[in-house]
C-alpha positions in Angstrom: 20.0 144.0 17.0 18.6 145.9 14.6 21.3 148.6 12.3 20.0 151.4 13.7 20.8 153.7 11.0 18.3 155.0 8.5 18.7 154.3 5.3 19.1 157.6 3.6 18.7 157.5 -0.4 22.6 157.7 -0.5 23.5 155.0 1.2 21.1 152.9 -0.9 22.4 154.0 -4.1 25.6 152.8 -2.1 24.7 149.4 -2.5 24.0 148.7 -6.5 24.9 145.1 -5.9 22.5 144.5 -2.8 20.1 141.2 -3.7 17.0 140.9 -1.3 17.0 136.7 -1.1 13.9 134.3 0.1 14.4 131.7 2.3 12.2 128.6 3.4 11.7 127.7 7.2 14.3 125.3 8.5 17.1 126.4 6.5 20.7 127.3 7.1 22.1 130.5 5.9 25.6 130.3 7.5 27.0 127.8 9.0 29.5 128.2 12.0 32.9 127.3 11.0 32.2 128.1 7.2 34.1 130.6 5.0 32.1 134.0 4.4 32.1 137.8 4.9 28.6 139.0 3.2 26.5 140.5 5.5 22.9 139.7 5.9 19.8 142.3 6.9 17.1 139.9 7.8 13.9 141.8 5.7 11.0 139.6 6.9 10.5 136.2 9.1 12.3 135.4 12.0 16.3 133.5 12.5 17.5 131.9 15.0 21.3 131.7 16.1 23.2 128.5 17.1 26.6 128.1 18.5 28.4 124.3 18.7 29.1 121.8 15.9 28.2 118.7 18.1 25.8 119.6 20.4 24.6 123.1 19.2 22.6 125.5 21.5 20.5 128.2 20.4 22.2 131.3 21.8 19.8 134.2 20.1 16.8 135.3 17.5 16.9 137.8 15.1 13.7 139.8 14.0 13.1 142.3 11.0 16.3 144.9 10.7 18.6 142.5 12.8 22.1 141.8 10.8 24.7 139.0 11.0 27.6 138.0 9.4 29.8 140.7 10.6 32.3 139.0 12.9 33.5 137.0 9.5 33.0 140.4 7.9 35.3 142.3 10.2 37.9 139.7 11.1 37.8 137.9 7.9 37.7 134.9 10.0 35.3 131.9 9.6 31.3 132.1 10.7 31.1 131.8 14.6 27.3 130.6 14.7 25.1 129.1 12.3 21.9 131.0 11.7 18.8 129.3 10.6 15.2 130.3 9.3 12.7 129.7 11.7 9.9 130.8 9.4 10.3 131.9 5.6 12.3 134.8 5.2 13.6 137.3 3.1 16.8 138.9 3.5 18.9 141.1 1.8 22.9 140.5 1.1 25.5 142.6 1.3 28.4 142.1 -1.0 31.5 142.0 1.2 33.5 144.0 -0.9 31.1 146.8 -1.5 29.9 146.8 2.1 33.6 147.7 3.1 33.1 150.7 0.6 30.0 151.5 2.3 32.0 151.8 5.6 34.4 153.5 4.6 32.0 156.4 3.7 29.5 155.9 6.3 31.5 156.2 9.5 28.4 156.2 11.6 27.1 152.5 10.0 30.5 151.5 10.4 31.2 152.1 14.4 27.5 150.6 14.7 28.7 147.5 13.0 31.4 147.4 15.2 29.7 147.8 18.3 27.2 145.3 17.3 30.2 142.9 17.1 31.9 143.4 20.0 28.6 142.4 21.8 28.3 139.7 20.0 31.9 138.2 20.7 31.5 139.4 24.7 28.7 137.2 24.2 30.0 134.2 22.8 32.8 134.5 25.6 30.6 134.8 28.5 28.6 131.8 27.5 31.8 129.0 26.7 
């Protein structure tokens, strides 16, 4: 689900502490049930999203643009899937600090944040 904002020179210079990060296929990058709130902008390769600690099942992919880590973002709650790198990657991390300052002055990225995550969660309902 890709952010569906452009990113306008100001909201770039928003984000002085924003790291782009590579990644080798068959990683982990969060793991469900694990503390965190960064959120990630996957930048190049392709994810793929798993849900259940004994018997996980793939539930999604993610493609260049795509986001994650905002449920623990916006309910400062633990990770509710583990995403993993189906091919090496790059992705860029958002502090969860700053990107809370980003929202707060980008109303439009923040209700598309939102929405994102209430899909997300419908989703996760619908499937248990």
């Amino acid at each position: 689900i890709p952010i569906g904002v452009s990113a306008s020179p100001f909201l770039l210079s928003s984000l002085p502490s924003l790291g782009l990060q590579s990644w080798p296929a068959g990683e982990v990058v969060i793991a469900e049930g694990d503390a965190g709130e960064d959120i990630f902008v996957l930048y190049t390769g392709s994810l793929s999203v798993w849900r259940g600690k004994t018997q996980a099942k793939k539930i999604g992919a993610l493609e260049p643009g795509d986001f994650f880590g905002e449920i623990g973002f916006l309910l400062k709650s633990t990770r509710s899937a583990t995403v993993r790198t189906e091919t090496p990657c790059k992705l860029f991390r958002f502090p969860a600090k700053e990107f809370s300052s980003v929202l707060k002055r980008h109303k439009v990225l923040a209700s598309r944040v939102k929405e994102v995550a209430s899909g997300r969660l419908q989703t996760i309902f619908d499937q248990q």
